[in-house]
DSSP file (Angstrom, degrees, kcal/mol; ACC not computed):
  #  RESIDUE AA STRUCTURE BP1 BP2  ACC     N-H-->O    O-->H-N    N-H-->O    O-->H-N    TCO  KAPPA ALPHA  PHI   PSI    X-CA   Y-CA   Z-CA
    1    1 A X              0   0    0      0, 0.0     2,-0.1     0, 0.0    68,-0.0   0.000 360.0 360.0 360.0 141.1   -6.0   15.3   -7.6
    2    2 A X        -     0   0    0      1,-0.0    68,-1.9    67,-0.0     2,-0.4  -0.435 360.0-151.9 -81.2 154.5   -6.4   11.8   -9.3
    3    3 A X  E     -A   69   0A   0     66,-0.2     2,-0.3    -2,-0.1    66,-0.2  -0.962   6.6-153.5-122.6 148.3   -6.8    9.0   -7.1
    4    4 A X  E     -A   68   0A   0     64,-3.0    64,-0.8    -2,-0.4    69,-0.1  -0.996  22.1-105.4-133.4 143.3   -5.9    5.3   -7.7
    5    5 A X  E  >  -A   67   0A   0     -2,-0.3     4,-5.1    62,-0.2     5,-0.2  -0.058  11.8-155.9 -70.4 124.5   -6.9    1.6   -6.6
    6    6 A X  H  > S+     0   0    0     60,-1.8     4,-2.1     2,-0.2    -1,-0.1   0.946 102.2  54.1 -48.4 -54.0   -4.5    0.1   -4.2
    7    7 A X  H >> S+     0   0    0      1,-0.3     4,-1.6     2,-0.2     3,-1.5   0.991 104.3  65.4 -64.3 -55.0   -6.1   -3.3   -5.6
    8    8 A X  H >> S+     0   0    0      1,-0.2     4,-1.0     2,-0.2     3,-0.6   0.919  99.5  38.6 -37.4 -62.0   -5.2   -1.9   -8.9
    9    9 A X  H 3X S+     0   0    0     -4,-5.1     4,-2.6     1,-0.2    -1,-0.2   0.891 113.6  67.3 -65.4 -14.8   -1.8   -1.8   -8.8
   10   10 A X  H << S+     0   0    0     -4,-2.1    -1,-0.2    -3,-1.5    -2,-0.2   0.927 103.5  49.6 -45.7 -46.0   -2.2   -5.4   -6.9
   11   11 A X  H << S+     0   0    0     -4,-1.6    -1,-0.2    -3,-0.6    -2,-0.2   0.552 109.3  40.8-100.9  17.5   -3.2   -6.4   -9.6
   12   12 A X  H  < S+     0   0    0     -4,-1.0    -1,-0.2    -5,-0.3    -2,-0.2   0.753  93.7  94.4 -77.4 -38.2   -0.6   -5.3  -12.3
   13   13 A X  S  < S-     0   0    0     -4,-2.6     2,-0.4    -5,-0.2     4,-0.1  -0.320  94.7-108.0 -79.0 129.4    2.4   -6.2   -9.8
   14   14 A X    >>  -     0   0    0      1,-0.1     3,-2.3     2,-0.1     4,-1.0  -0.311  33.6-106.4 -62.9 128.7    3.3   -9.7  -10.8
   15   15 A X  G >4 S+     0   0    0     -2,-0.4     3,-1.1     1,-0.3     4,-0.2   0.712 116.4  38.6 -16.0 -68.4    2.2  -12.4   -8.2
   16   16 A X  G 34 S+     0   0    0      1,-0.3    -1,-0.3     2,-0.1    -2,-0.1   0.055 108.5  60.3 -84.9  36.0    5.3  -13.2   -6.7
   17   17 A X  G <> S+     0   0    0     -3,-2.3     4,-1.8    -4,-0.1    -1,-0.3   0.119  86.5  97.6-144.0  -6.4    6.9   -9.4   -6.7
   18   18 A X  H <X S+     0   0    0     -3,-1.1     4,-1.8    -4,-1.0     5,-0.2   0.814  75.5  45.9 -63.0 -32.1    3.7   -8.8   -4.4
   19   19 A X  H  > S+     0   0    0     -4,-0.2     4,-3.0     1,-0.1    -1,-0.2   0.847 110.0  55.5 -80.0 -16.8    5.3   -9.1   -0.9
   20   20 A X  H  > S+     0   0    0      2,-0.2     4,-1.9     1,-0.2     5,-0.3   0.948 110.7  48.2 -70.5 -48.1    8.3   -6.7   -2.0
   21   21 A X  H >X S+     0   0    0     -4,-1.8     4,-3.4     1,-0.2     3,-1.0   0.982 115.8  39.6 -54.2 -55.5    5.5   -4.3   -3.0
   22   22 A X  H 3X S+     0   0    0     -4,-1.8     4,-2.2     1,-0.2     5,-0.3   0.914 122.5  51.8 -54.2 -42.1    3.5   -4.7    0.6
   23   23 A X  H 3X S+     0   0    0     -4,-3.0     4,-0.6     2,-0.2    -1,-0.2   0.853 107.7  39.9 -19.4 -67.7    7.1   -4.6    1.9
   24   24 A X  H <X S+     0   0    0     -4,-1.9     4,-1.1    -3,-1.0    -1,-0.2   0.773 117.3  62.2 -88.8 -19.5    8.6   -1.5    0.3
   25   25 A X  H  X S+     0   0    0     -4,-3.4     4,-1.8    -5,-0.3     3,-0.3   0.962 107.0  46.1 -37.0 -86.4    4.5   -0.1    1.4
   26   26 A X  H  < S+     0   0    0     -4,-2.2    -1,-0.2     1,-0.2     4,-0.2   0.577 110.7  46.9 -34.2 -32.6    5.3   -0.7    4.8
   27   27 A X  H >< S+     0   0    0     -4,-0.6     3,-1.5    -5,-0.3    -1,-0.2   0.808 109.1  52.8 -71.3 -44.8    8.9    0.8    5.1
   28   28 A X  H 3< S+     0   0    0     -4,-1.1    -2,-0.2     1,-0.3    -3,-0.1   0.874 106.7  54.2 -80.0 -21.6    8.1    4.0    3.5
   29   29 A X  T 3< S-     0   0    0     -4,-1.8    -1,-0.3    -5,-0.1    -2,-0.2   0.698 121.0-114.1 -77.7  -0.2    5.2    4.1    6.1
   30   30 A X    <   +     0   0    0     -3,-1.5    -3,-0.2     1,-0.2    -2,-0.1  -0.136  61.8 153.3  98.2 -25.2    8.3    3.6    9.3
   31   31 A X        -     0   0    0      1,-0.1     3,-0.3     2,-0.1     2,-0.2   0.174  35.0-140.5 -52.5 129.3    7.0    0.5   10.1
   32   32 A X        +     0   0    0      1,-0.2    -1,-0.1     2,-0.1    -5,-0.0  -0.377  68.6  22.6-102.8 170.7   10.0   -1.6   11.6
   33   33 A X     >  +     0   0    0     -2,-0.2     4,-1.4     3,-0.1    -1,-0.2   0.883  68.2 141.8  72.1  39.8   11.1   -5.0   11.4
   34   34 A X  T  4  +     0   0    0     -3,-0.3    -2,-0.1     2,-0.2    -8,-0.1   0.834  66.1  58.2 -85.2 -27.1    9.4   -5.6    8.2
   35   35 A X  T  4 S+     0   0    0      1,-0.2    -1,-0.2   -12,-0.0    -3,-0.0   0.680 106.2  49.8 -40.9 -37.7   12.2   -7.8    6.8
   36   36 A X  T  4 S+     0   0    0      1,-0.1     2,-0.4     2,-0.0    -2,-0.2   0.751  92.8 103.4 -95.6 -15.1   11.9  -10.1    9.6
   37   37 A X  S  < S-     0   0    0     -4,-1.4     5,-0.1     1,-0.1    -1,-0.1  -0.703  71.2-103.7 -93.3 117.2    8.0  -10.5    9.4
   38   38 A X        -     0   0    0     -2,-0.4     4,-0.2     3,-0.1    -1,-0.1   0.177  32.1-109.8 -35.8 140.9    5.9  -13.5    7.9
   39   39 A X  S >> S+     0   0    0      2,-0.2     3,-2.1     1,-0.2     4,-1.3   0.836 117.5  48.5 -24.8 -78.0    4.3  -13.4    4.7
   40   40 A X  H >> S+     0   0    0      1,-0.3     4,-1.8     2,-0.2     3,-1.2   0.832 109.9  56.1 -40.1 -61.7    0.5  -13.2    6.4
   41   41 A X  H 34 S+     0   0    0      1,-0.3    -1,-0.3     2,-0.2    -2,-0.2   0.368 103.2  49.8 -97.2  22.5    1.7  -10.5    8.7
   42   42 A X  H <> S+     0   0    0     -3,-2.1     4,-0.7    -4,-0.2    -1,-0.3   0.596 114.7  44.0 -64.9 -27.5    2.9   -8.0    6.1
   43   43 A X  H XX S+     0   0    0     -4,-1.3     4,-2.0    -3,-1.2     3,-0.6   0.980 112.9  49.1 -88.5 -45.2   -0.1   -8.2    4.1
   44   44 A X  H 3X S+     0   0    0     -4,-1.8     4,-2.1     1,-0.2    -3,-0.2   0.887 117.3  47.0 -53.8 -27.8   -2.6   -8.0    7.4
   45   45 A X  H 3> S+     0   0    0     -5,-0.3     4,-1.6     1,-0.2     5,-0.3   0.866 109.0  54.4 -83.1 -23.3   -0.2   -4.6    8.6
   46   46 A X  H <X S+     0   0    0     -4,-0.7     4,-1.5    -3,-0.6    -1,-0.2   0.889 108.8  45.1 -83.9 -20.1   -0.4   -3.2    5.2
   47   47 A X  H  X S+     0   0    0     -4,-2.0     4,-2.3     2,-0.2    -2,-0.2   0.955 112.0  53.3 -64.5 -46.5   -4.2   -3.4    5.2
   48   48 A X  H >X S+     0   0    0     -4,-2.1     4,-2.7    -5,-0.2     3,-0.6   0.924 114.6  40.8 -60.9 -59.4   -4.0   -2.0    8.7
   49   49 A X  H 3X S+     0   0    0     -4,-1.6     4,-2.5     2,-0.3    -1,-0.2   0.815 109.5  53.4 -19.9 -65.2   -1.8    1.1    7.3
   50   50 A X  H 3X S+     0   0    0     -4,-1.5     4,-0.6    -5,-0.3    -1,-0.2   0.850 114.7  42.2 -57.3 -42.5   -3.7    1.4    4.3
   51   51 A X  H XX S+     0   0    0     -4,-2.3     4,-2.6    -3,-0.6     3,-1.2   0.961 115.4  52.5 -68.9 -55.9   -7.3    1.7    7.5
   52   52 A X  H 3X S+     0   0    0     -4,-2.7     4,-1.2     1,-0.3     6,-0.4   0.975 113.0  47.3 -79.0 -38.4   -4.6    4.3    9.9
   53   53 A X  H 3<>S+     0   0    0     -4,-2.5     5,-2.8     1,-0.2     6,-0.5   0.874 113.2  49.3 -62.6 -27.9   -4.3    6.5    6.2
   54   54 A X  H X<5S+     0   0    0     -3,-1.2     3,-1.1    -4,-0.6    -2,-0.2   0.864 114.4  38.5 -92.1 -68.3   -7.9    6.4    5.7
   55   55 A X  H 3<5S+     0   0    0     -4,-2.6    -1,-0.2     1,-0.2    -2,-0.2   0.616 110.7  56.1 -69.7   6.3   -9.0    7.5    8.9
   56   56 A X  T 3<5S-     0   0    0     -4,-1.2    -1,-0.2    -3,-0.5    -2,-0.2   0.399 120.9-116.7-115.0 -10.3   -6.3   10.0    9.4
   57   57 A X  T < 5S+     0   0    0     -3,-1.1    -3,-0.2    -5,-0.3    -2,-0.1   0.644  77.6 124.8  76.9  26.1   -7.9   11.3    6.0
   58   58 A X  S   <S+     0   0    0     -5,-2.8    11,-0.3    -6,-0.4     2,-0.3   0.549  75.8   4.3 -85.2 -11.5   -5.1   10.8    3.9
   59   59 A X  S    S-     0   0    0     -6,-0.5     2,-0.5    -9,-0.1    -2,-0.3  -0.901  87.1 -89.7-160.9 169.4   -6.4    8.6    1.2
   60   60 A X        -     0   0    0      7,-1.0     2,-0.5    -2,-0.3     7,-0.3  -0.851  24.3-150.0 -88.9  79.4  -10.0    7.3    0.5
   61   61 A X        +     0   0    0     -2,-0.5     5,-0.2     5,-0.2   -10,-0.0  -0.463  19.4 176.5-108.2  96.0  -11.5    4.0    1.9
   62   62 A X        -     0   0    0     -2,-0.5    -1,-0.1     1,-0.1     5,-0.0  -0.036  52.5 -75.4 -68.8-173.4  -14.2    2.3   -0.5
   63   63 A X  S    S+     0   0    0      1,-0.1    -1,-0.1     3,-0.0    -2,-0.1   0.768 123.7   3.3 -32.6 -51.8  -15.7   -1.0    0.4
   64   64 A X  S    S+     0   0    0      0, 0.0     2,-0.2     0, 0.0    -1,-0.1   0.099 123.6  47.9-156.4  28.8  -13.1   -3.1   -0.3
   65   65 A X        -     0   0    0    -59,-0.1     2,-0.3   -58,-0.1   -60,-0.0  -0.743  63.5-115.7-146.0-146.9  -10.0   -0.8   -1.5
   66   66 A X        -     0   0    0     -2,-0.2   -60,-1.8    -5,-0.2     2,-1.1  -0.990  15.8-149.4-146.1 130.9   -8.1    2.0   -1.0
   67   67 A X  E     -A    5   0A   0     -2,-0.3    -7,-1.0    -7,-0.3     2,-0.2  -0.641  17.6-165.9-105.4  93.6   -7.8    5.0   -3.1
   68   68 A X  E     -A    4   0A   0     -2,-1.1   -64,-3.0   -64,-0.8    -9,-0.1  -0.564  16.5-131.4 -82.0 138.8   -4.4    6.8   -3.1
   69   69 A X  E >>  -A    3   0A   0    -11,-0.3     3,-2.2    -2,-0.2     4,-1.3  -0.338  31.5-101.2 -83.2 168.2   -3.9   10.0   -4.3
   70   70 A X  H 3> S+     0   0    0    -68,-1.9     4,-2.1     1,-0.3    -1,-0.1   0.655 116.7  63.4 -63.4 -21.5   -0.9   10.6   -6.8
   71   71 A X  H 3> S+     0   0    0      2,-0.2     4,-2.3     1,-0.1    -1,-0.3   0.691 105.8  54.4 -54.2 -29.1    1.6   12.2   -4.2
   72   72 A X  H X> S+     0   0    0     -3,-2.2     4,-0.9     2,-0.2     3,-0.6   0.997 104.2  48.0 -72.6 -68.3    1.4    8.8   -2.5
   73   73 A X  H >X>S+     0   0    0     -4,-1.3     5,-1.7     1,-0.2     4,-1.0   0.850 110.5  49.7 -50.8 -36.9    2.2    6.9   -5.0
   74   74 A X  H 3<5S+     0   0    0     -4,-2.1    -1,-0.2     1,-0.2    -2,-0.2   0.795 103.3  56.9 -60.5 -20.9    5.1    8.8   -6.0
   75   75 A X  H <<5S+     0   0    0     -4,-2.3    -1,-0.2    -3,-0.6    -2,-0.2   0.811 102.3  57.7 -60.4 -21.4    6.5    9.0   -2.9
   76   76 A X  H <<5S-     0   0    0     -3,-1.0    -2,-0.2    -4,-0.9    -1,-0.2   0.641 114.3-123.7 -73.6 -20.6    6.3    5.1   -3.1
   77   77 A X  T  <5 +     0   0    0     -4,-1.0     2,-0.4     1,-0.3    -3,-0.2   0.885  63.9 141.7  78.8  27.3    8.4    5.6   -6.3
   78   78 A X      < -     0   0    0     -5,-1.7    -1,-0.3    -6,-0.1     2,-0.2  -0.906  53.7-124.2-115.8 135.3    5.8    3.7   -8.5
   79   79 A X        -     0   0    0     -2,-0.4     2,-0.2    -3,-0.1    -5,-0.0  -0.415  24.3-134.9 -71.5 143.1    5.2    5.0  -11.9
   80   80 A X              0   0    0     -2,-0.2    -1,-0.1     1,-0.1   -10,-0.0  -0.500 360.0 360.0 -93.0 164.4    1.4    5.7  -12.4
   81   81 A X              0   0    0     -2,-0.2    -1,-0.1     0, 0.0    -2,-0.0   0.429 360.0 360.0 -74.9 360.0   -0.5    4.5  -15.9
């Protein structure tokens, strides 16, 4: 199955449409109260999320990304390239 860089699509998603990604990331994982939560600590809990998927061996953890396979992203409802 292909996999694709979390940082990739970071860096397609236009700057300021970046916490709505980490956002909608966080929701689709359960997390609650995600509306009500500061800039800083949506992006440090979507890293964290991104580490619990990775050790639980659901997607692939390089150095300094994240690889998701394509079932992930479509559940996220983002179109792949």
């Amino acid at each position: 199955m292909t996999s694709l860089s979390w940082r990739t699509l970071e860096s397609r998603v236009p700057f300021d449409e970046l916490p709505a990604l980490h956002r909608r990331f966080l929701v689709w994982r359960g997390v609650e109260g995600v509306e009500e939560m500061p800039l800083r600590r949506v992006q440090q809990r979507t890293e964290a999320e991104l580490n619990k998927m990775a050790m639980a061996g659901e997607i692939q953890k390089t150095a300094e990304d994240w690889l998701l396979t394509a079932d992930v992203w479509e559940a996220l409802g983002i179109a792949l390239p």
